[in-house]
N, C-alpha and C positions, 0 to 999 in steps of 0.2 A: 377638382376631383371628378365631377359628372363627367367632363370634357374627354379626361384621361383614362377612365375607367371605360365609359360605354361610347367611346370614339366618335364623339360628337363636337361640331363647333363649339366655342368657348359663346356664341352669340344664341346659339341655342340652347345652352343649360344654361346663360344667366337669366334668358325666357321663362323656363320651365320652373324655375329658384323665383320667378318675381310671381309666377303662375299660384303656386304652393304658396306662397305667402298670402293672395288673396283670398285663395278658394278652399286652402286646407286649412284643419286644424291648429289650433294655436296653444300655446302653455303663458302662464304669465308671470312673474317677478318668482312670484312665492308660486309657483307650482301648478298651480289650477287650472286646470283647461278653460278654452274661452273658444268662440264661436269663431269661424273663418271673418275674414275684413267685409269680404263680402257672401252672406251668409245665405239670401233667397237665392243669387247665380250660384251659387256652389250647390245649392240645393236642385235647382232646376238640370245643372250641367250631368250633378251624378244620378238624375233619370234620364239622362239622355232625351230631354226637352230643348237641347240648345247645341251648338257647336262652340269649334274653337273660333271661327268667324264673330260668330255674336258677342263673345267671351272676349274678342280682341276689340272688338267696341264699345263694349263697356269700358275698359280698362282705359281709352282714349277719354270718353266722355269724363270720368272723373279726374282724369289729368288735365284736363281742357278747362273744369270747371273752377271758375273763381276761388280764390282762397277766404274769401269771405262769406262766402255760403256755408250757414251754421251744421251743424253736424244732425241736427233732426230732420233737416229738408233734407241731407244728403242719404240719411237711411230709408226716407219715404222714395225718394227718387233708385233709390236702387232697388226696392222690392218692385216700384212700378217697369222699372227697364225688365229686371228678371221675369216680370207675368208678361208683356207686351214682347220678350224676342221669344217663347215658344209659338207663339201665332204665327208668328212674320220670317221671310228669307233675310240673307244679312243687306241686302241691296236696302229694301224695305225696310226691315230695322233700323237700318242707319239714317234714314230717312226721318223715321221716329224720334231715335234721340236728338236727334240737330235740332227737331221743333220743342223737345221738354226743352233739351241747354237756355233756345231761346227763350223760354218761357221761365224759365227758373233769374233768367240777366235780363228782361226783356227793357228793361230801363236804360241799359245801358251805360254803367257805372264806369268810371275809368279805374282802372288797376291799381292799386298802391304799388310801393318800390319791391315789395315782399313778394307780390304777386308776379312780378314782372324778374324777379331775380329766377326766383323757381322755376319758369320759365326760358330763358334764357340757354342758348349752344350751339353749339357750329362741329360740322361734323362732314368729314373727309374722306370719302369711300377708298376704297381698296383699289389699285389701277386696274383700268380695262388692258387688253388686250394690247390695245397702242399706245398703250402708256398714259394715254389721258384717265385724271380723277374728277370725278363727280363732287362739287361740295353742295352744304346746303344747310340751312337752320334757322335760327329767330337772334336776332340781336337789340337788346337794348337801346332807346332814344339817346343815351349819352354813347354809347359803341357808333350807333348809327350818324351821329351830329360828330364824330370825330371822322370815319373814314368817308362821309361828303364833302369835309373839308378837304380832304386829302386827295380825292378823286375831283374834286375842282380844277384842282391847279393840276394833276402829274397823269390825270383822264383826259384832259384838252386835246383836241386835234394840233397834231405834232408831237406832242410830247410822250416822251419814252418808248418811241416806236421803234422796235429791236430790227425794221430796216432798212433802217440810213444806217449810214455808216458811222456815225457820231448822235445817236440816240439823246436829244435836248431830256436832261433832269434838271436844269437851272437857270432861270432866267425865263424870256419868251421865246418860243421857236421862230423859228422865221418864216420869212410867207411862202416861201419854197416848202417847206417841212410841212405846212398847216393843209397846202395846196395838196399836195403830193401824199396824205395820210388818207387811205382808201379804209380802215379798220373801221369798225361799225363798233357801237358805243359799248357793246358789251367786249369786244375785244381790246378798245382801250382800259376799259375798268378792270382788265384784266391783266395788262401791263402795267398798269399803275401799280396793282397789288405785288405783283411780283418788285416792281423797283422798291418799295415800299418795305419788303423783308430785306433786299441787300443793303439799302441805306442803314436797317436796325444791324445789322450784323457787323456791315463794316465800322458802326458809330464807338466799338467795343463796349456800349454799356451794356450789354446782355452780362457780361461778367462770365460767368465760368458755370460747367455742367458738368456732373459727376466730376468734377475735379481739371478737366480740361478749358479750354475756353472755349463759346458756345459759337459753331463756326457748321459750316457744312463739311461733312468728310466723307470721302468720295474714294474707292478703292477699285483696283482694274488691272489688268497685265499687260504688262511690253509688248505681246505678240498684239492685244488689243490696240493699242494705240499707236502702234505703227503701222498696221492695216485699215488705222483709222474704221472699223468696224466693230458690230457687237455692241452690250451693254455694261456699264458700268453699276456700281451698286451703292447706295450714299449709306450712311451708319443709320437712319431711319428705314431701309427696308426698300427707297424707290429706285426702280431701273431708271437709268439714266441714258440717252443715246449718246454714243461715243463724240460727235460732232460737236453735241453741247460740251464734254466732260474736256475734249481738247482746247474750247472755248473758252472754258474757265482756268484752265492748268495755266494759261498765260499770267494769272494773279496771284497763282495758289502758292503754298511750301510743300515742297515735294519729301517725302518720306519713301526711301528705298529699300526693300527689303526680299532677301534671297530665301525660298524655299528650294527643299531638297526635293525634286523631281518626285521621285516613290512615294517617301513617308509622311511628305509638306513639313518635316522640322525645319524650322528658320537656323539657316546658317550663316548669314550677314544679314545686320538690321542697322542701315544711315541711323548716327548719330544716336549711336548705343552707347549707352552706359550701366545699365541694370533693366530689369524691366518695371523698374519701378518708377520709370521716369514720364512724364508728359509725354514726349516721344514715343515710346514703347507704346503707351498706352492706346497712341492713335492705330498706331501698324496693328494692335489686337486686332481691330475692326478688318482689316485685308483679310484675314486668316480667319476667323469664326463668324463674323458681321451680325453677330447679335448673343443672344443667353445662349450657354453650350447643352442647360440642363434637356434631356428627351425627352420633347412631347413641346419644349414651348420656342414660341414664338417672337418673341419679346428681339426688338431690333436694339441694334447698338448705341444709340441714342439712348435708350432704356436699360443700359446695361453698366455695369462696374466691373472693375478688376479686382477679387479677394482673394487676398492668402488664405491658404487653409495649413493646416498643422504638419502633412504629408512631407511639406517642404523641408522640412527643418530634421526631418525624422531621415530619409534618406539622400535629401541635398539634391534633387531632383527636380529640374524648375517646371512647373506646370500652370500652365493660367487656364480660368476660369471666369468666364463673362456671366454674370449674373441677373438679374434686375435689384434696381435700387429699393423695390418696395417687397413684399412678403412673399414674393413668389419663391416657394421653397429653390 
């Protein structure tokens, strides 16, 4: 609602939503008011003895802080941060709480699994420019002790390097492949990962996703792929270069579908039979590639096909890409 009303990122009003949860007033079960979560910074913020800087370092230090740090040290620990960041720059400040944290763990206790879950994510920025994504996060000792295994064997010099012309995923590479593999460690750990998703995908145990089966779907036009130019769009929202997309069409099941020049109504769709079918369901993604509703965002991987009652009322077939969860 913040997002859509005062036109703002959906990353900056779920900021400003987790902001107001700490710093502002609260109501409780039965009605009562109750104090902000953090009550001296909200105190200190609305005289304007603090910034959003300081404000964003606290909010790190208590998410950083052990799950087993009682809740009396955490209240004493937050009136001491709110008196110590009106003194101090945030350079400074952050300087300061790095030495409480230390001081509050200075033993250095190893994490329970509790501690270590809440913690835990991985997260996949939005493409640059050239198409490359930024990842980045904390994974788990059991996450981490599964993809070392896996980067052992398919990380090896030789192995899955996109190229040779017959990229080793099986066996030993040969001394030609091992010799001949110029890639630097972080760029095999990074074909590894990529062989790593197609191995899951071709294995068909992903099973099915909103109703289809969980696959990459990838849509693009004729004039594209015979100029062998331009970018392609997958059902999750990523530009694709045509090179790759022609790359992969050698494996793929093609779905063909005719729009009407002017109005884009589909007037032939390969292996039509209603649009209620598996089929149908994929070509949606050519035509909308994601939620139709305005204002969101939400890619076709995240999205469903709903009847709605319109249909039935004047026999007028309309589809509508949705997301699978509340998004109105």
């Amino acid at each position: 609602m913040l997002s859509t009303k005062l036109g703002i990122s959906k990353g900056v009003a779920r900021k400003w939503i987790k902001q107001a949860g700490l710093l502002g007033p609260r109501r409780a079960l039965t009605s009562e008011p109750l104090p902000p979560k953090l009550p001296n910074v909200a105190a200190a913020q609305a005289r304007g003895q603090i910034g959003a800087e300081h404000v964003k370092i606290i909010e790190n230090f208590f998410a950083d802080l052990p799950g087993y740090i009682d809740g009396q040290t955490r209240d004493l620990a937050e009136a001491d941060l709110a008196r110590i960041a009106t003194g101090l720059g945030p350079a400074q400040f952050r300087q300061a709480a790095d030495r409480l944290a230390f001081l509050l763990n200075q033993d250095g206790d190893m994490p329970d699994d509790a501690d270590r879950a809440r913690r835990r994510y991985l997260t996949i920025e939005k493409q640059q420019a050239d198409g490359m994504s930024r990842i980045y996060g904390l994974i788990d000792p059991e996450c981490r002790a599964t993809v070392e295994a896996v980067l052992a064997k398919w990380a090896a010099p030789g192995m899955c390097n996109p190229d040779d012309e017959a990229p080793c995923v099986d066996g030993e590479p040969s001394k030609e492949a091992v010799q001949g593999d110029a890639r630097s460690q972080g760029q095999r750990n990074h074909d590894a990962l990529k062989a790593m998703g197609r191995s899951v995908l071709a294995s068909g145990e992903l099973g099915k996703h909103n109703g289809l089966p969980a696959t990459i779907i990838v849509s693009t036009t004729l004039q594209e792929l015979q100029s062998a130019a331009g970018m392609a769009v997958t059902a999750g929202g990523t530009l694709l270069p045509m090179r790759e997309v022609i790359k992969q069409a050698s494996q793929a099941d093609h779905y063909l579908v005719i729009y009407d020049e002017h109005t884009g109504e589909p007037l032939y769709c390969g292996r039509a039979k209603r649009f209620a079918t598996p089929g149908q369901r994929v070509v949606l993604h050519a035509l909308d590639r994601g939620c139709t509703r305005p204002g969101c965002t939400a890619p076709g991987y995240w999205s469903q096909v709903h009847h709605v009652d319109g249909w039935a009322k004047d026999h007028h077939p309309e589809k509508y890409l949705m997301p699978e969860d509340d998004d109105p």
